[in-house]
PQR file with spaces between the fields and no chain letter, atoms N, CA, C, O and H, PARSE charges and radii, in Angstrom:
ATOM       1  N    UNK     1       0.819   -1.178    0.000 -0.4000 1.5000
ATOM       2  CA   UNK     1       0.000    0.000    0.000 -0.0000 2.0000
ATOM       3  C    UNK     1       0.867    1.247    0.000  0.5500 1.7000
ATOM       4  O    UNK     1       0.626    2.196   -0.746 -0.5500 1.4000
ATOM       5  N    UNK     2       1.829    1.224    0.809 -0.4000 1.5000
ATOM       6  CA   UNK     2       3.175    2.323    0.592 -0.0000 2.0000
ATOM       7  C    UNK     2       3.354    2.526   -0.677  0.5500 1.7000
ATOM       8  O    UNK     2       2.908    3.559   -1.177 -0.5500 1.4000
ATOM       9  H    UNK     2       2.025    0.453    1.416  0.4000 1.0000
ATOM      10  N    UNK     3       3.940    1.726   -1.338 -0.4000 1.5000
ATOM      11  CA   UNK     3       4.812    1.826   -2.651 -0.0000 2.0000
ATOM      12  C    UNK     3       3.370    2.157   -3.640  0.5500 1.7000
ATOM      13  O    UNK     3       3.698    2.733   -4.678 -0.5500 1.4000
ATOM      14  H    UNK     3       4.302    0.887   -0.932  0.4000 1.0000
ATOM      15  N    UNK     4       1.630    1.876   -3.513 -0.4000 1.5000
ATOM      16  CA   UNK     4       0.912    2.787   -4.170 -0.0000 2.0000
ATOM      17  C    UNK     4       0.758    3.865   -3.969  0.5500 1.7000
ATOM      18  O    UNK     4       0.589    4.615   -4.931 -0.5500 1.4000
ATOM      19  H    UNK     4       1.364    1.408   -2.670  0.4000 1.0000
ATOM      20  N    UNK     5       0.752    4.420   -2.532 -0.4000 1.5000
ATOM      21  CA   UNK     5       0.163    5.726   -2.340 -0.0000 2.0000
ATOM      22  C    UNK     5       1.763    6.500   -2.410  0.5500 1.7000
ATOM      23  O    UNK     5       1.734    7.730   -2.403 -0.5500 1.4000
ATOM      24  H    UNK     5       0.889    3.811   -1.750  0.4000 1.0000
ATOM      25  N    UNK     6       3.044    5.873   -2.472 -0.4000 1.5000
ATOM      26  CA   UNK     6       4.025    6.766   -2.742 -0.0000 2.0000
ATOM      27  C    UNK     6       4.149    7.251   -4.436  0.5500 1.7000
ATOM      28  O    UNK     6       4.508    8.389   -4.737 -0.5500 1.4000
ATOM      29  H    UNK     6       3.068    4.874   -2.478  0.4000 1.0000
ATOM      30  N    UNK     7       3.824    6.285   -5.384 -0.4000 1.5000
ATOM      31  CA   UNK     7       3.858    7.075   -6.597 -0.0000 2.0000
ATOM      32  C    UNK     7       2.380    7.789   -6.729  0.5500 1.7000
ATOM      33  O    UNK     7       2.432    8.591   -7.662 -0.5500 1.4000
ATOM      34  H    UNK     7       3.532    5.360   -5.139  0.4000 1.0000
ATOM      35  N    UNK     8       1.408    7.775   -6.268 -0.4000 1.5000
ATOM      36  CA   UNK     8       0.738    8.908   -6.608 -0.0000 2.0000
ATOM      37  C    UNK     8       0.932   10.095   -6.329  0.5500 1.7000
ATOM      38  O    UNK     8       1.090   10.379   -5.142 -0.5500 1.4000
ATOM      39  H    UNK     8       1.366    7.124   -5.510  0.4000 1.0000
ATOM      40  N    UNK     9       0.979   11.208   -7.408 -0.4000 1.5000
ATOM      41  CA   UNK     9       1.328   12.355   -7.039 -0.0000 2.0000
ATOM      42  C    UNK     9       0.444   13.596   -5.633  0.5500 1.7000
ATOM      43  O    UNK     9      -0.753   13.628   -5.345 -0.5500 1.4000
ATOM      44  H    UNK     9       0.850   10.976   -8.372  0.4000 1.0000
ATOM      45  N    UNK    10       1.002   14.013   -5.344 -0.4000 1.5000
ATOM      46  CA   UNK    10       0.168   15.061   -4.276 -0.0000 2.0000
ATOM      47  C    UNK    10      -0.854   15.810   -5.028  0.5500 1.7000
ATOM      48  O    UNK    10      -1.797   16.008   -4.262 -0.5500 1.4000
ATOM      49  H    UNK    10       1.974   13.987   -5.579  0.4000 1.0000
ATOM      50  N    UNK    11      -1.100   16.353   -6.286 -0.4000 1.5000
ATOM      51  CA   UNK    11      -2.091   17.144   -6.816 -0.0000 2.0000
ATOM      52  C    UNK    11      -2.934   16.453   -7.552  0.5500 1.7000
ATOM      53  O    UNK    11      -3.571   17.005   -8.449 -0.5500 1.4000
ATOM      54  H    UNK    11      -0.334   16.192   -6.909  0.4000 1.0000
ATOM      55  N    UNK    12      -3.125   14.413   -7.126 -0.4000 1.5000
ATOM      56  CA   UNK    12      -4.068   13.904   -7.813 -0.0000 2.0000
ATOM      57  C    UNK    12      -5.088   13.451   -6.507  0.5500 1.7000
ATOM      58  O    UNK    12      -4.661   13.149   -5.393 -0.5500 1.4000
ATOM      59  H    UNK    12      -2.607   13.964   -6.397  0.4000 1.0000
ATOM      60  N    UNK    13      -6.073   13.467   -6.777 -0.4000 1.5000
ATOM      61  CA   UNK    13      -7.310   13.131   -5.292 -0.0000 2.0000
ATOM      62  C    UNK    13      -7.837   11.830   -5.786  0.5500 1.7000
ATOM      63  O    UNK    13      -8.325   11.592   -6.891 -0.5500 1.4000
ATOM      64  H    UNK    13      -6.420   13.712   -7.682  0.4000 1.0000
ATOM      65  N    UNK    14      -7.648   11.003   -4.747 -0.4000 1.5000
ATOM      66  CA   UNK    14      -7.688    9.830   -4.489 -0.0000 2.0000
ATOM      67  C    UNK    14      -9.134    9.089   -3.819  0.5500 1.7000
ATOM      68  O    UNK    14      -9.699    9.539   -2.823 -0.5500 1.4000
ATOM      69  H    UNK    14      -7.251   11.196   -3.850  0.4000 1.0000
ATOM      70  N    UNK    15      -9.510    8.095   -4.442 -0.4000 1.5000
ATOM      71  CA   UNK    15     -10.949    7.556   -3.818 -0.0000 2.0000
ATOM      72  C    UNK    15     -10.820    6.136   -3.421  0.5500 1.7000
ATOM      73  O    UNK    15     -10.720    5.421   -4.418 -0.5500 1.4000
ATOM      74  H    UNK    15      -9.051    7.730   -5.252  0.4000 1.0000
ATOM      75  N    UNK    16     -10.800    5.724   -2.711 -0.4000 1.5000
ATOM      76  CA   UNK    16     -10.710    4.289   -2.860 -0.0000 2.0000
ATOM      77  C    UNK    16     -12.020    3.641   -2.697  0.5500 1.7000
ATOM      78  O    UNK    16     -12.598    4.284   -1.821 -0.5500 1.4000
ATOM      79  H    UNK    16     -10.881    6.305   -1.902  0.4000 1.0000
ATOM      80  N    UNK    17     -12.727    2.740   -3.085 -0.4000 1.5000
ATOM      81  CA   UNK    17     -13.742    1.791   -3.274 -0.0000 2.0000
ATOM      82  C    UNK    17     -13.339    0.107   -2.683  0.5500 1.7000
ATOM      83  O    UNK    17     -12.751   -0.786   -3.292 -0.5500 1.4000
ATOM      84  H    UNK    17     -12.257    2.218   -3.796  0.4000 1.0000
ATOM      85  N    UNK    18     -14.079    0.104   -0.858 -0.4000 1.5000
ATOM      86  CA   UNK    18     -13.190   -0.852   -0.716 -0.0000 2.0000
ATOM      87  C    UNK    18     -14.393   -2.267   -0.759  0.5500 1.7000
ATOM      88  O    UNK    18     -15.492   -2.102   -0.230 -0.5500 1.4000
ATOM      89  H    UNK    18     -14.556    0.830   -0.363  0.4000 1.0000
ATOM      90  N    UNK    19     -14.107   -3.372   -1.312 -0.4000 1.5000
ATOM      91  CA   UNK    19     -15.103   -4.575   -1.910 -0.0000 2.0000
ATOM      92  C    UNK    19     -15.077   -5.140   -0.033  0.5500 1.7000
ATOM      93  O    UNK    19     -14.065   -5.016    0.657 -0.5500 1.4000
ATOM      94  H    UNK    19     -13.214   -3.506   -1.742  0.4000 1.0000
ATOM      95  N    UNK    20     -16.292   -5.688    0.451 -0.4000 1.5000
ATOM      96  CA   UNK    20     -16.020   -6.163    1.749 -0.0000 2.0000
ATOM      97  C    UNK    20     -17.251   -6.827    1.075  0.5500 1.7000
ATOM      98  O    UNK    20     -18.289   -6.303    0.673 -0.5500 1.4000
ATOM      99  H    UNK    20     -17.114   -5.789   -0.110  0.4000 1.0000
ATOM     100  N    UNK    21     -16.899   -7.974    1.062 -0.4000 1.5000
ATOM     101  CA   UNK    21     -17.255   -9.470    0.500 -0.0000 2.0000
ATOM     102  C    UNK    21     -16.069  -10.605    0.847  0.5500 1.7000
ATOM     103  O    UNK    21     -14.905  -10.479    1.229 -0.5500 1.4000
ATOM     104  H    UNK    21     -16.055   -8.400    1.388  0.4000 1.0000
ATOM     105  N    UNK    22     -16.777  -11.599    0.585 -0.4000 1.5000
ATOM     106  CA   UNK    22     -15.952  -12.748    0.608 -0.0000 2.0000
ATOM     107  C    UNK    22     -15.419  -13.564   -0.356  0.5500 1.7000
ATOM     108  O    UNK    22     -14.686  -14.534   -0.161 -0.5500 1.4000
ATOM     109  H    UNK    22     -17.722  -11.702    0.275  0.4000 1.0000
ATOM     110  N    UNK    23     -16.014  -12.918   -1.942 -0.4000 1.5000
ATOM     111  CA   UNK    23     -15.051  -13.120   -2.789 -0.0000 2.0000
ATOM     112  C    UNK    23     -15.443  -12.508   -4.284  0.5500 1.7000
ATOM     113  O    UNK    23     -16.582  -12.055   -4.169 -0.5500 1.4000
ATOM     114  H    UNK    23     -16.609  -12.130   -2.101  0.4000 1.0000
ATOM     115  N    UNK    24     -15.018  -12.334   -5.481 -0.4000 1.5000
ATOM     116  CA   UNK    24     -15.654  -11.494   -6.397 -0.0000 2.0000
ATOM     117  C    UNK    24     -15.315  -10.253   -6.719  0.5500 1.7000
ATOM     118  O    UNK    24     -14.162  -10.289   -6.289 -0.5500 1.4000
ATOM     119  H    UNK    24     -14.093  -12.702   -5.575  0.4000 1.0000
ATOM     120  N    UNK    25     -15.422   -9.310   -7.096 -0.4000 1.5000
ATOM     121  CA   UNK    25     -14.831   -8.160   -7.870 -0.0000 2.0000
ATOM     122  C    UNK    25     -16.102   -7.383   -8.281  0.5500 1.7000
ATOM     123  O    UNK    25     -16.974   -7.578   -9.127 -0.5500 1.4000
ATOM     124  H    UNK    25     -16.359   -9.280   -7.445  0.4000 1.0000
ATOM     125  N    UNK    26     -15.816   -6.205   -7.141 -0.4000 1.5000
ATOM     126  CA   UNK    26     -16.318   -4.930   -7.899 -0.0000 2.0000
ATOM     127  C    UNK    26     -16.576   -4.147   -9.343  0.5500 1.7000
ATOM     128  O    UNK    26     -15.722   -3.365   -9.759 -0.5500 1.4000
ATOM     129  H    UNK    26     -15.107   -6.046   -6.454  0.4000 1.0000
ATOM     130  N    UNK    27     -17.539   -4.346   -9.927 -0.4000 1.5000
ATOM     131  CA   UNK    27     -17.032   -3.873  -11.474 -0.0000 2.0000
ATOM     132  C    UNK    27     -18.086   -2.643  -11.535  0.5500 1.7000
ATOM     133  O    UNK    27     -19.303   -2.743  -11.695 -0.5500 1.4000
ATOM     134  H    UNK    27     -18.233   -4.982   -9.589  0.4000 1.0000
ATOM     135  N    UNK    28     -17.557   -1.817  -11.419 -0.4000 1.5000
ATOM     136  CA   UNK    28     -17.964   -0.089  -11.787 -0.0000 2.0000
ATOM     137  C    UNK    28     -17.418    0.673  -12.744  0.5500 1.7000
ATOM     138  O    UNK    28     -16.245    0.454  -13.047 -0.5500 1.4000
ATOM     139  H    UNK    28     -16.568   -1.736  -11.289  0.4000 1.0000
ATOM     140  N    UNK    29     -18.067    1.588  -13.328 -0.4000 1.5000
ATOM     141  CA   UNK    29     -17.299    2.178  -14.699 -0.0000 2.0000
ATOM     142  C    UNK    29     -16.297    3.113  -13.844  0.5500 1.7000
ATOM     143  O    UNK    29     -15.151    3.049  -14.288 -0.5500 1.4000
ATOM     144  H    UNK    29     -19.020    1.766  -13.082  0.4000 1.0000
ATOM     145  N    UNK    30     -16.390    3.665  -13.120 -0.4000 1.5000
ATOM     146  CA   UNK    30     -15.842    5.080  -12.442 -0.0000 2.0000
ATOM     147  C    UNK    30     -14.199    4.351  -11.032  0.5500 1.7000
ATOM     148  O    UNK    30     -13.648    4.888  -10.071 -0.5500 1.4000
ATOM     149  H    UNK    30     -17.321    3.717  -12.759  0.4000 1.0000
ATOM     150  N    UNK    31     -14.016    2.787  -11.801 -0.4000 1.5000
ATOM     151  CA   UNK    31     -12.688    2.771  -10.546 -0.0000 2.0000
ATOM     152  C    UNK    31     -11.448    2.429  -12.006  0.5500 1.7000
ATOM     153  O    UNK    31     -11.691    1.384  -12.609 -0.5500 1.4000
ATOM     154  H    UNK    31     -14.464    2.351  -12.582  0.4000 1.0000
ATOM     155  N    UNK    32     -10.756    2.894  -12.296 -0.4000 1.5000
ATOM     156  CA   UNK    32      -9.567    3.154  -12.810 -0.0000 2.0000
ATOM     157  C    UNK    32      -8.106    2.208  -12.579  0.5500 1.7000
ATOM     158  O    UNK    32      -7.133    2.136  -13.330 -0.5500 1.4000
ATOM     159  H    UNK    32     -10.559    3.743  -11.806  0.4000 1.0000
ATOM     160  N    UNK    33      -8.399    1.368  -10.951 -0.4000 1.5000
ATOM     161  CA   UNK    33      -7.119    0.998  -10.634 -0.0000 2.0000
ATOM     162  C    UNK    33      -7.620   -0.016   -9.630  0.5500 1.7000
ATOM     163  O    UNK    33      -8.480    0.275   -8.799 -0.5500 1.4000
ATOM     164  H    UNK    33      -9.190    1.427  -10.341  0.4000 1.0000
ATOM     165  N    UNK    34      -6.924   -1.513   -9.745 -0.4000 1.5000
ATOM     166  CA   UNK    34      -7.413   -2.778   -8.720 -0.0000 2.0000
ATOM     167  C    UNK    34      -5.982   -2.784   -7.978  0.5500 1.7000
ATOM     168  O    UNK    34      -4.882   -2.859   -8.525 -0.5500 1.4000
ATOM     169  H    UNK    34      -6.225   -1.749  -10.420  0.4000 1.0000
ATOM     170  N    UNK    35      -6.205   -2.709   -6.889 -0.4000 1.5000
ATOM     171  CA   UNK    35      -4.821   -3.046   -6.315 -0.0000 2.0000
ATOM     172  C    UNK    35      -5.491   -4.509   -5.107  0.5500 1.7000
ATOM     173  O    UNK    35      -6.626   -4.949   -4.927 -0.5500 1.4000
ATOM     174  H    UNK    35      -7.100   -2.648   -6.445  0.4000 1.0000
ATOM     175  N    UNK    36      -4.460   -4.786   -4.651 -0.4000 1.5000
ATOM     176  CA   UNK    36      -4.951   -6.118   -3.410 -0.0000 2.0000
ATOM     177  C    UNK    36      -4.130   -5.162   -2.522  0.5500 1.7000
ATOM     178  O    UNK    36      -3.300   -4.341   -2.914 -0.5500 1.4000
ATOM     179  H    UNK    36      -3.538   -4.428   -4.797  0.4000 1.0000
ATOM     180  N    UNK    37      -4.573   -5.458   -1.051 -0.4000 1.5000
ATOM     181  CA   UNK    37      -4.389   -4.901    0.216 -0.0000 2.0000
ATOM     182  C    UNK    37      -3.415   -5.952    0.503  0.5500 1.7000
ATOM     183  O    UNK    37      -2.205   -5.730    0.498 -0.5500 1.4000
ATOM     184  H    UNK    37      -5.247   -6.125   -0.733  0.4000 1.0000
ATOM     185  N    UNK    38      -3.902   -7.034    0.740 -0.4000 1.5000
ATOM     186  CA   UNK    38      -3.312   -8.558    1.371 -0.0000 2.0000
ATOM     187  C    UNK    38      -3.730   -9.269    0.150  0.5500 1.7000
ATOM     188  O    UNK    38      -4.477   -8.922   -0.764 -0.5500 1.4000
ATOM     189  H    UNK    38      -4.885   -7.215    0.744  0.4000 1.0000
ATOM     190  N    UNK    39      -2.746  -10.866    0.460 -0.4000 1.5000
ATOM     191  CA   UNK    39      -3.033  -11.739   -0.147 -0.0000 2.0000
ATOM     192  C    UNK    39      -3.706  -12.890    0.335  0.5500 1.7000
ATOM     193  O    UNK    39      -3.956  -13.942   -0.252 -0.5500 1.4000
ATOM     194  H    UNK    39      -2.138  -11.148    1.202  0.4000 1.0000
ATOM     195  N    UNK    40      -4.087  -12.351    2.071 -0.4000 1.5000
ATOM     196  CA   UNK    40      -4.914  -13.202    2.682 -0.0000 2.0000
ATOM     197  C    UNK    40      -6.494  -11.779    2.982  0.5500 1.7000
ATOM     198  O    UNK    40      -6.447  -10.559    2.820 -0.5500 1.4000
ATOM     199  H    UNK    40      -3.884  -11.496    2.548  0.4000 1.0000
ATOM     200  N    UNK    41      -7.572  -12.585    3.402 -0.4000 1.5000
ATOM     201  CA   UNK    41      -9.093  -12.288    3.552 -0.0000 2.0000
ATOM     202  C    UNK    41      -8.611  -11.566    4.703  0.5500 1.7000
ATOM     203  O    UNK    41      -7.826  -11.977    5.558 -0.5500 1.4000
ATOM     204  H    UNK    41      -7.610  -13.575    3.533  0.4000 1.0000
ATOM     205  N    UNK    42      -9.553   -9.684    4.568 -0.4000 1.5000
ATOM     206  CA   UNK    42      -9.160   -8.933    5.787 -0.0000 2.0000
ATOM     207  C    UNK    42     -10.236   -8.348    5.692  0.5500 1.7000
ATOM     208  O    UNK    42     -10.784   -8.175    4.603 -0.5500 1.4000
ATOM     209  H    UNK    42     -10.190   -9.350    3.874  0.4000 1.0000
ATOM     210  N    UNK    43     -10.870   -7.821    7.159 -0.4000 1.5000
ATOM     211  CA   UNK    43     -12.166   -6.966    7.474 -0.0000 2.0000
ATOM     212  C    UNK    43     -11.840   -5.639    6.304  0.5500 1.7000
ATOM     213  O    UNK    43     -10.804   -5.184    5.819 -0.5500 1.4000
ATOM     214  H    UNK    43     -10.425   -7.962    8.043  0.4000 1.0000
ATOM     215  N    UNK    44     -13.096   -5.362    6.179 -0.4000 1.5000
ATOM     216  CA   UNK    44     -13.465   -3.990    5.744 -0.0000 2.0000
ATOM     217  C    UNK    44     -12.366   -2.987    6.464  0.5500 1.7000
ATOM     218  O    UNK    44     -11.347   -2.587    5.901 -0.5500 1.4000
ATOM     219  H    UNK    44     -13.938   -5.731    6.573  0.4000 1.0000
ATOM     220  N    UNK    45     -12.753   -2.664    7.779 -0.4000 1.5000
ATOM     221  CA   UNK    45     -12.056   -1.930    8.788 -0.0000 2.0000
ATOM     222  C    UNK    45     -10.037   -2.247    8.480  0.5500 1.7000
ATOM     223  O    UNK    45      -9.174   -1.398    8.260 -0.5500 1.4000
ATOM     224  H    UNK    45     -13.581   -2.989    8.235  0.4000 1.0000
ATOM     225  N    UNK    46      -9.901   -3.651    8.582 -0.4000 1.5000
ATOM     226  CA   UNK    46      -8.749   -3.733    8.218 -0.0000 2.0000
ATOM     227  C    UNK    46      -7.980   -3.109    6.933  0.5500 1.7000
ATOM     228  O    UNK    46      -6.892   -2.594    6.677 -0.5500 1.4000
ATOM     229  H    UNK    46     -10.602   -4.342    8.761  0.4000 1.0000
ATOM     230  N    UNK    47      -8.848   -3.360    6.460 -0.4000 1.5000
ATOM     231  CA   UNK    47      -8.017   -3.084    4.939 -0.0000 2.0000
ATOM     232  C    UNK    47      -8.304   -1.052    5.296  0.5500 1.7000
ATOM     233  O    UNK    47      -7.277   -0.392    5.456 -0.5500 1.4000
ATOM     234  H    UNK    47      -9.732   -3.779    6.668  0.4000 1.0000
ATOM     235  N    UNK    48      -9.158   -0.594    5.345 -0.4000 1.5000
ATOM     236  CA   UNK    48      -9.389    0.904    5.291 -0.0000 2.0000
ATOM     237  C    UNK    48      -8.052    1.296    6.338  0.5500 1.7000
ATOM     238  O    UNK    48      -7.135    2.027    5.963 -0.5500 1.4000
ATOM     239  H    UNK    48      -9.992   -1.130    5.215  0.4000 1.0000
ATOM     240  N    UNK    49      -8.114    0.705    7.644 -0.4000 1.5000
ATOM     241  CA   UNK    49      -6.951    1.183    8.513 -0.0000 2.0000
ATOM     242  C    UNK    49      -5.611    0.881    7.570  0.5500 1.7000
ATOM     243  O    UNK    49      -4.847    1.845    7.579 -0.5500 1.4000
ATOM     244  H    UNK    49      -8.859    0.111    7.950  0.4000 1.0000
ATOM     245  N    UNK    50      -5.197   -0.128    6.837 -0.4000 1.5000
ATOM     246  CA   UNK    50      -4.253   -0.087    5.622 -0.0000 2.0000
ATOM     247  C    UNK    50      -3.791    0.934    4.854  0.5500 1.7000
ATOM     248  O    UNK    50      -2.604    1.125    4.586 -0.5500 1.4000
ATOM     249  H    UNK    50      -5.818   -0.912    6.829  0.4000 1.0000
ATOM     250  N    UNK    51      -4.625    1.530    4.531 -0.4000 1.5000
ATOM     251  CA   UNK    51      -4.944    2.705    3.376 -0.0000 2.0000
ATOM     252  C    UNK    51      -4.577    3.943    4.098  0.5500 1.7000
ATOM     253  O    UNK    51      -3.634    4.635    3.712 -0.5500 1.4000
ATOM     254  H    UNK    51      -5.588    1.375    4.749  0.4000 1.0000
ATOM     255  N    UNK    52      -5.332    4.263    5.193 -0.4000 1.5000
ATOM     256  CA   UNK    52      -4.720    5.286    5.915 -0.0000 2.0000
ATOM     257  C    UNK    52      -3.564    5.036    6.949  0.5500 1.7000
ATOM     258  O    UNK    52      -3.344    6.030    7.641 -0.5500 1.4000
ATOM     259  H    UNK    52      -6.097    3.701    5.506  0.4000 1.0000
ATOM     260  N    UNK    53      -3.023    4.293    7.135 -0.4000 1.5000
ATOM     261  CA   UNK    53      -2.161    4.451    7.880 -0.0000 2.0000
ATOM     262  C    UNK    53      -0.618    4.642    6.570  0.5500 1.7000
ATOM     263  O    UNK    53       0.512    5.068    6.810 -0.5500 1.4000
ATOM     264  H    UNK    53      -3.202    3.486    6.574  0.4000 1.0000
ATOM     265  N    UNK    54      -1.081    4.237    5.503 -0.4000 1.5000
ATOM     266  CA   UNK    54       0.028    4.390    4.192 -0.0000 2.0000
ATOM     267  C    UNK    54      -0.333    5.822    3.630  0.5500 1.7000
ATOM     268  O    UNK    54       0.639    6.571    3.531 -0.5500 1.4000
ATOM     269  H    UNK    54      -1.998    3.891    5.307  0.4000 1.0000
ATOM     270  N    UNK    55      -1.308    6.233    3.323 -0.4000 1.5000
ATOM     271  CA   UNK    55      -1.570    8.104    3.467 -0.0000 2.0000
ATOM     272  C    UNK    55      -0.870    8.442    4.885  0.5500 1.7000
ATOM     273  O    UNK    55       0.269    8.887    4.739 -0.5500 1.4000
ATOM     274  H    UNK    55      -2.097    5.624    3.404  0.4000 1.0000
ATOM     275  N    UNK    56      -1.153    8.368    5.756 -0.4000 1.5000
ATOM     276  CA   UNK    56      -0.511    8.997    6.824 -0.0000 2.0000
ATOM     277  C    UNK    56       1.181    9.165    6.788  0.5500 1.7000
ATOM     278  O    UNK    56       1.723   10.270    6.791 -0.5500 1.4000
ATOM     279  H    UNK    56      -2.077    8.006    5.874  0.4000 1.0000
ATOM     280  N    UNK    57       1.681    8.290    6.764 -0.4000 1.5000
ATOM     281  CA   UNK    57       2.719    8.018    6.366 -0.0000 2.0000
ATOM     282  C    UNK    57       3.479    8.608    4.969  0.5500 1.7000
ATOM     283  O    UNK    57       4.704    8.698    4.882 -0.5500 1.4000
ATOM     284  H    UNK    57       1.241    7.392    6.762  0.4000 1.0000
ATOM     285  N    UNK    58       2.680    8.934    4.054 -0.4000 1.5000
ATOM     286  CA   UNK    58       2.777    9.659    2.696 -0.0000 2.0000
ATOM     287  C    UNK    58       3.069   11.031    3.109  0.5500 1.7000
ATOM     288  O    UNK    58       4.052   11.660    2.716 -0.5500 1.4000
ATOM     289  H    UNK    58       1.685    8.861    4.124  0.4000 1.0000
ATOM     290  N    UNK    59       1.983   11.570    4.094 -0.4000 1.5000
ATOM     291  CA   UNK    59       1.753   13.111    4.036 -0.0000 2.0000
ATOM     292  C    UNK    59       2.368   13.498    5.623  0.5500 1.7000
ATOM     293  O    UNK    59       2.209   14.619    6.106 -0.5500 1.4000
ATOM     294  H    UNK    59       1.185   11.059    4.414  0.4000 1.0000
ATOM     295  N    UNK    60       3.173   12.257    6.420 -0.4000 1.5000
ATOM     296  CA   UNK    60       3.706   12.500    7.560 -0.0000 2.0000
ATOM     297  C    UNK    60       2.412   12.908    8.630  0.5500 1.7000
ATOM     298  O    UNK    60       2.825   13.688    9.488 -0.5500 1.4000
ATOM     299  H    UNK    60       3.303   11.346    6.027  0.4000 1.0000
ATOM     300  N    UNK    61       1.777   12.763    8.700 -0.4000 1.5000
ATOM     301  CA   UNK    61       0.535   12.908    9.824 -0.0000 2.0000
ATOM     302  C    UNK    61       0.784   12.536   10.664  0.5500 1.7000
ATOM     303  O    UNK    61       0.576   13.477   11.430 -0.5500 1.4000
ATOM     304  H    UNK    61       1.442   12.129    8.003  0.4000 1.0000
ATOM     305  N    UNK    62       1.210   11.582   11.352 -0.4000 1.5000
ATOM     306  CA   UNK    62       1.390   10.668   12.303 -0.0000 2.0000
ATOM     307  C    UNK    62       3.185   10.778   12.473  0.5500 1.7000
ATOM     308  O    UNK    62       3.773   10.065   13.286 -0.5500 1.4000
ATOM     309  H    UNK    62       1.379   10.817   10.730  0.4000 1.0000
């Protein structure tokens, strides 16, 4: 999740769309980019605390 949110640039705004299911793929016209969090099954909550704690870390927050 680092090494995604480090090449995105700072002047692009970011959405993430997170799938909390147990297996299957989101298919929407409006998501641009599939990344995997883990390669093992993680809560909703898990994976979102993922995401921000790698923004945080991007923009030094923490």
């Amino acid at each position: 999740m680092r090494k995604y949110v480090d090449a995105v640039g700072d002047d692009v705004n970011l959405v993430f769309v997170v799938g909390a299911m147990a297996h299957g793929k989101i298919e929407v016209d409006y998501i641009d980019d599939f990344i995997a969090i883990s390669g093992y099954p993680l809560s909703a909550a898990m994976c979102i605390a993922r995401i921000t704690e790698a923004l945080a870390d991007k923009w030094s927050i923490l």
